[in-house]
N, C-alpha and C positions, 0 to 999 in steps of 0.2 A: 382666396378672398372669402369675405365671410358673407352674408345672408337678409340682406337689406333690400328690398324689392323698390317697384317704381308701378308696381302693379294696384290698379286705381278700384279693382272688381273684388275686394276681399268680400266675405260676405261679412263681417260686422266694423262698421264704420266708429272709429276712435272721436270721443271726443276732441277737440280743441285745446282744451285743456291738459291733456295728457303729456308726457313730454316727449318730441321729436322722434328718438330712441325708441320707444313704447309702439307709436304710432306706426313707424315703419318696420316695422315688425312682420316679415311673412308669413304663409301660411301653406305656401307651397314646393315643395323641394325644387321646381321649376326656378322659384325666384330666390335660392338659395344660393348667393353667390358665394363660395369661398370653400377650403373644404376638398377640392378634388380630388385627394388622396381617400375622402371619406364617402365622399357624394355622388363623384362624375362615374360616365359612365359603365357598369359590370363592377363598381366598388362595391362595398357590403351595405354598408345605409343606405344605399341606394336600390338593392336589392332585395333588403327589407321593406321598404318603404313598397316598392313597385308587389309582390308578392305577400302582403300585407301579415308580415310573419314579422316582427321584432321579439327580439331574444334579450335578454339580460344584460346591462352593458354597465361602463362608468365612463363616461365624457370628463376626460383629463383634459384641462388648457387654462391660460388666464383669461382676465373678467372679458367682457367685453367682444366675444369669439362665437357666440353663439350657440353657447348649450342647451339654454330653456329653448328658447326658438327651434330648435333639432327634437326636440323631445316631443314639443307640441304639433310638429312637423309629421313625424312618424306616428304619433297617436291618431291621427288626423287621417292619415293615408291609411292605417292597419284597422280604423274603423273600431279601435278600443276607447274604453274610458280613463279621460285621464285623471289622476288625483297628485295636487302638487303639494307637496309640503318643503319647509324647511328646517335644516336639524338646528339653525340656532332655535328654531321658534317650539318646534316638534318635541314631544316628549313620548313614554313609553305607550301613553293613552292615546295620543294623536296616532301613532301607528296601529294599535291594535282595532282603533275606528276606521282607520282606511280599510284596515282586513276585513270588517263585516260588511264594507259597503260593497268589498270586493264582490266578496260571498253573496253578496243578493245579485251582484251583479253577473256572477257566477252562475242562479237559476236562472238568468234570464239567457244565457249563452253569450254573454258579452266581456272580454277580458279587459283585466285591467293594469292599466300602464303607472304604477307610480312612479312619478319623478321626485326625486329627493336632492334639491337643493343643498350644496356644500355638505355633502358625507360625508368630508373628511371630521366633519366635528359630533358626528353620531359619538356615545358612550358606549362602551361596550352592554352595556345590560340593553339600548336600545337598538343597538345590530343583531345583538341575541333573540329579540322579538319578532326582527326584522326575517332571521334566518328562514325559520322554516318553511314560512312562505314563498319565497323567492325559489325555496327549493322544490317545495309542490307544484310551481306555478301558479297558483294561484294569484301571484302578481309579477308582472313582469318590470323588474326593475331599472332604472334611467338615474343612474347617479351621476351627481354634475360636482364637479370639485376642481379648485386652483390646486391643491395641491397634492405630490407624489401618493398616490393613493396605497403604493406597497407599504407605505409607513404607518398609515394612517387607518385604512381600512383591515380588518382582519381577514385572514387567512381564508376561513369557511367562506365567508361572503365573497371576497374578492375572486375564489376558485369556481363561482356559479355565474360571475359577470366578466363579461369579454370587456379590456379595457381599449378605448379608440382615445387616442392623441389627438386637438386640436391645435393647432397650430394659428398665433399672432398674425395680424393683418398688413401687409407693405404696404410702403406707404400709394400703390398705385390702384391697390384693393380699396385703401380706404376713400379715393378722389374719388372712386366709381361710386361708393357708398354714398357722398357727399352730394355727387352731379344728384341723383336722383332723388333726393331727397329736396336740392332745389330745384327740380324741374317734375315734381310729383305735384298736382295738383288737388286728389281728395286727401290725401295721409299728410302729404311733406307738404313746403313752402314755395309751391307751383304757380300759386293764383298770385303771389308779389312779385314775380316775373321778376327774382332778385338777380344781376348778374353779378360772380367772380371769377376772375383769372384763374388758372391752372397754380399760377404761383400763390396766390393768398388761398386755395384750397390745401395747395403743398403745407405748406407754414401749419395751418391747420392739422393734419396729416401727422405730420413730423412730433408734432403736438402730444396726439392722441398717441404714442407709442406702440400702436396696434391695434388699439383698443375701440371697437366701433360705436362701442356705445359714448363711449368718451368723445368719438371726435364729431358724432351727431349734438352730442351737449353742446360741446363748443362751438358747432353752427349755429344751434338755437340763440342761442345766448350772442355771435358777434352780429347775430342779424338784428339787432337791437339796436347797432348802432351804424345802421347801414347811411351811407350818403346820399340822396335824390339829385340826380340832375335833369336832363331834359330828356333822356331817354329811360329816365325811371330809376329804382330802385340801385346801388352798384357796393357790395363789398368791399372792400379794399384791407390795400395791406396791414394800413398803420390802424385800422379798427382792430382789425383780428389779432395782431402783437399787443393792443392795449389788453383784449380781453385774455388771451392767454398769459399774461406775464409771466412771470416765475413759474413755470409747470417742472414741477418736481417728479422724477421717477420715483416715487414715492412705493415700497414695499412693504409686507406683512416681517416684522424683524424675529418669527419665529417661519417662516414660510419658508418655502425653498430656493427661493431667487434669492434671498440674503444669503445664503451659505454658497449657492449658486456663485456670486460674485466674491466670497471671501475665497474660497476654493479656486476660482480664474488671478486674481490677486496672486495668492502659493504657490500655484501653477507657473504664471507669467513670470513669478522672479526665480523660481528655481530654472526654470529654461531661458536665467537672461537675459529676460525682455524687459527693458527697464519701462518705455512707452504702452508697451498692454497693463503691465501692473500699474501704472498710472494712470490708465483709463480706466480700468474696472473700480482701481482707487474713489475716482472721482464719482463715477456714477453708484456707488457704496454709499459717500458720504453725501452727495447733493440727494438721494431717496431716501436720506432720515439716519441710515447707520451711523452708530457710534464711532468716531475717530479711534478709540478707546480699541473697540475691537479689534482696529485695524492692528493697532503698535501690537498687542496680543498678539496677533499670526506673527507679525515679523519678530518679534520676540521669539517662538518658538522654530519660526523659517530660520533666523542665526546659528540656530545650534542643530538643528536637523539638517540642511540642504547646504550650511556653507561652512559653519564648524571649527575646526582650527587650519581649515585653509584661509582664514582672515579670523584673529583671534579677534581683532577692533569691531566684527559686526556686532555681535552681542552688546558691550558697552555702547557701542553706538546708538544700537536701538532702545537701550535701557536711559539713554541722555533724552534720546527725543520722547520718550515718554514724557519724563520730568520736563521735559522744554514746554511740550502741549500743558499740562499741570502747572507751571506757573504761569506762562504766557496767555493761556485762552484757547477758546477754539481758533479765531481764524488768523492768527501767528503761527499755533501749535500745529494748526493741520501740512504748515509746509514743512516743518520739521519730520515729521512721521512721512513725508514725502522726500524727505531727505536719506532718511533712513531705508526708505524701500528703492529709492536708485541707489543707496550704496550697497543693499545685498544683491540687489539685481546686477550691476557691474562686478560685484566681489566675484573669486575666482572658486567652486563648489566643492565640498567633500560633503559626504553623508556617510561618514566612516564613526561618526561619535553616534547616531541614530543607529549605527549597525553594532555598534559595541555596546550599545547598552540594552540593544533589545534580544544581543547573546547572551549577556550576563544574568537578564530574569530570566530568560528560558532556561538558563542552567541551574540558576537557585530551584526553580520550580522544580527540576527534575532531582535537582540534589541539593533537599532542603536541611540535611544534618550536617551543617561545616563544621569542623572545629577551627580555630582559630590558633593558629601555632603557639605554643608556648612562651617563645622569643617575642614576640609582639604583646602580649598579654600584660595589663596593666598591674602594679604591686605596688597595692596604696595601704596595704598592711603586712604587717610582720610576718603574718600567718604563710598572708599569697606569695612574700618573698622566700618564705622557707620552701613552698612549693615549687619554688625555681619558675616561676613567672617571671619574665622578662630576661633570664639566662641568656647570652648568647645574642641579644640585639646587639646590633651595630650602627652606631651613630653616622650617618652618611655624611654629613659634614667633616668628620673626621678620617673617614676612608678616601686612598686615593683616587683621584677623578672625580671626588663628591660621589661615589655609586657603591656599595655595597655588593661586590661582583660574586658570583658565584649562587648557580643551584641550591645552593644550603641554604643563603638568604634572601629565597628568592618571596619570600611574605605570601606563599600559596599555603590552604588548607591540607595538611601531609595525608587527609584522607580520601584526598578527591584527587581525580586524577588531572594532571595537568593541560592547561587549556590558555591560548590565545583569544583575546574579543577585540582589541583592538590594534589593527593594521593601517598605518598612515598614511595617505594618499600621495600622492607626486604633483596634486596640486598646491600652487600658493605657499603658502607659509608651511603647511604640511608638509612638505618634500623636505625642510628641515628637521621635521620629528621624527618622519621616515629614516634620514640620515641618524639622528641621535637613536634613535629604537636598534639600526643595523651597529651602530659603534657598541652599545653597552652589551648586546648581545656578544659580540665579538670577547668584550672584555667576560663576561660569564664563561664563555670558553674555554679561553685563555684557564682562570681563577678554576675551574672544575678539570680541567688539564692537569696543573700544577697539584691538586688536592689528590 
């Protein structure tokens, strides 16, 4: 659960004004609900918090989880000063003034806790600023960031801060969030003695996808349209569905829950899962992703994961692109869902992925081919005197259509001989398999008789 109290004794009282979220905002790791892998008891935050020693960290999770509120939590309990910045707003100037304010606060013997709002979007010239300090201690760092910080954050910095995982709120975390907030009377919405069901706070809940701060909004807001009857004040359900309508899982489409679900999609249809690839699908495209992106993975899933054991997925997936392009998005989006149950059902080979990621690794090692003679183009008089093109053999005209034998077998005569591609015994592949063991046969044979 996350961190939402009911606790009526904070010592500075939130205007009215403020919004819900804001208001119930704790102040005590006591009323910190959620977290226990972070918080409960003999954890490390919490161990910080009680021996009033906090150490350098970065608070990884999405919005709504309680990062700031954790930072001001432990700043609070370690009896340091906090300075909060954030890096969209922050520049190299804003950091270098939190340093001296450290620094005075340094003579007075009082450490200081900066917390830095979304790191992930620091610049590098502004983490460079940031380094040395964090390294002298002179400030003790609280980065709060949505996303994968290994990506994002550099090396130096990220090797001085312990990274803690937050973890999203179920939806039973977030009722308990909700109760008290209507049953808090100086912070929350106590004194209109509003009642709702367990099921229109669900609704709610389900809403929020985790997210507390989100699903405290959406109290605020459906207690607007609450109903009075003779026992007072009463939420109800068909309020709370007017006011949530359409809530979109809506993501950051360079963030990591996007790739997150394009990666579960390639995942789910290479382990022929046709129903997960169409969930992940679905909540892809209803959070803002481009349909567009999707045919992309399956366009590339056809030829990596399914291959020419169904030679139809590729053209398949190449139809429902063009089908979305002339039709629209919401025609076009079932065809791209037509295309991802037909590789999801198709039968898998990943033998074209593996033959072509043999074939660079061997140019790479052996990048001087020659190119046999026999194959060599002779588009002047010159090149044919050269004997370019000597000795090709028109396959069409040899028997079996195959050009049998060692001699013409179209390899570089300076590189040593090498197999990359082996056909699977899946699908439609078990036939190429078959044709690859016949013509070999016939190579035999023809280097037998030679």
């Amino acid at each position: 659960m996350d961190l939402f109290t009911d606790d009526a004794s904070r010592g500075d009282t939130q205007p009215d004004s403020a919004p819900l979220a804001y208001r119930m905002r704790p102040r005590r790791l006591e009323d910190y609900v959620g977290q226990q892998a972070l918080v409960g008891p003999g954890k490390p935050l919490r161990r910080m918090a009680e021996t009033a020693s906090v150490r350098s960290m970065i608070l990884w999770g999405p919005p709504g989880v309680g990062k700031t509120t954790l930072a001001e939590i432990l700043a609070e309990a370690s009896g340091a000063r906090l300075e909060q910045l954030s890096a969209v707003m922050a520049g190299v100037k804003d950091i270098r003034a939190a340093v001296e304010r450290a620094r005075e606060g340094q003579m007075r013997e009082r450490q200081t806790l900066l917390f830095l709002d979304e790191i992930h979007r620091l610049n590098k010239s502004q983490q460079d600023a940031l380094l040395p300090h964090v390294e002298s201690g002179l400030l003790t760092l609280i980065g709060a960031t949505t996303e994968n910080p290994s990506f994002e954050v550099n090396s130096a910095l990220l090797s001085r801060a312990r990274v803690y995982v937050l973890k999203t709120l179920d939806d039973n975390e977030l009722i308990t969030v909700l109760k008290r907030a209507l049953a808090n009377e100086t912070l929350g919405l106590g004194q209109r003695n509003i009642r709702a069901s367990d099921e229109t706070l669900s609704i709610l809940a389900r809403a929020a996808s985790g997210d507390a701060r989100r699903a405290l909004g959406l109290l605020e807001t459906a207690c607007d349209f609450v109903k009075t009857d003779e026992h007072g004040e009463h939420l109800d359900r068909d309020a709370v569905i007017e006011v949530i309508g359409h809530q979109a899982a809506a993501f950051d489409k360079q963030g990591e829950h996007y790739y997150d679900l394009l990666s579960a999609i390639h995942k789910s249809i290479r382990s022929s899962r046709p129903d997960a690839a169409l969930l992940y699908m679905a909540q892809f495209i209803s959070g803002g992703g481009d349909p567009l992106d999707v045919a992309r993975r399956l366009a590339a899933i056809a030829s990596e994961d399914v291959g020419n054991a169904d030679p139809r997925a590729l053209p398949l997936v190449i139809a429902a692109w063009d089908a979305y392009l002339r039709l629209g998005d919401y025609e076009g989006q079932r065809a791209i869902a037509h295309a991802a149950i037909h590789l999801a059902i198709a039968p898998k080979s990943n033998r074209i992925d593996q033959a072509w990621s043999q074939a660079k690794a061997f140019v790479a090692e052996h990048p001087n081919l020659e190119v046999p003679v026999y194959l060599r183009n002779a588009p002047t008089k010159l090149m044919a005197s050269l004997g370019y093109g000597d000795g090709y053999r028109y396959a069409h005209g040899e028997p079996n259509g195959y050009p049998a034998g060692s001699a013409h077998d179209c390899w570089p005569p300076n590189l040593p001989r090498t197999h990359f591609y082996a056909a699977s015994e899946f699908g439609h592949e078990k036939r190429f398999q078959q044709m690859q063991a016949w013509r070999e046969e016939l190579d035999r044979q023809a280097d037998g008789e030679a």
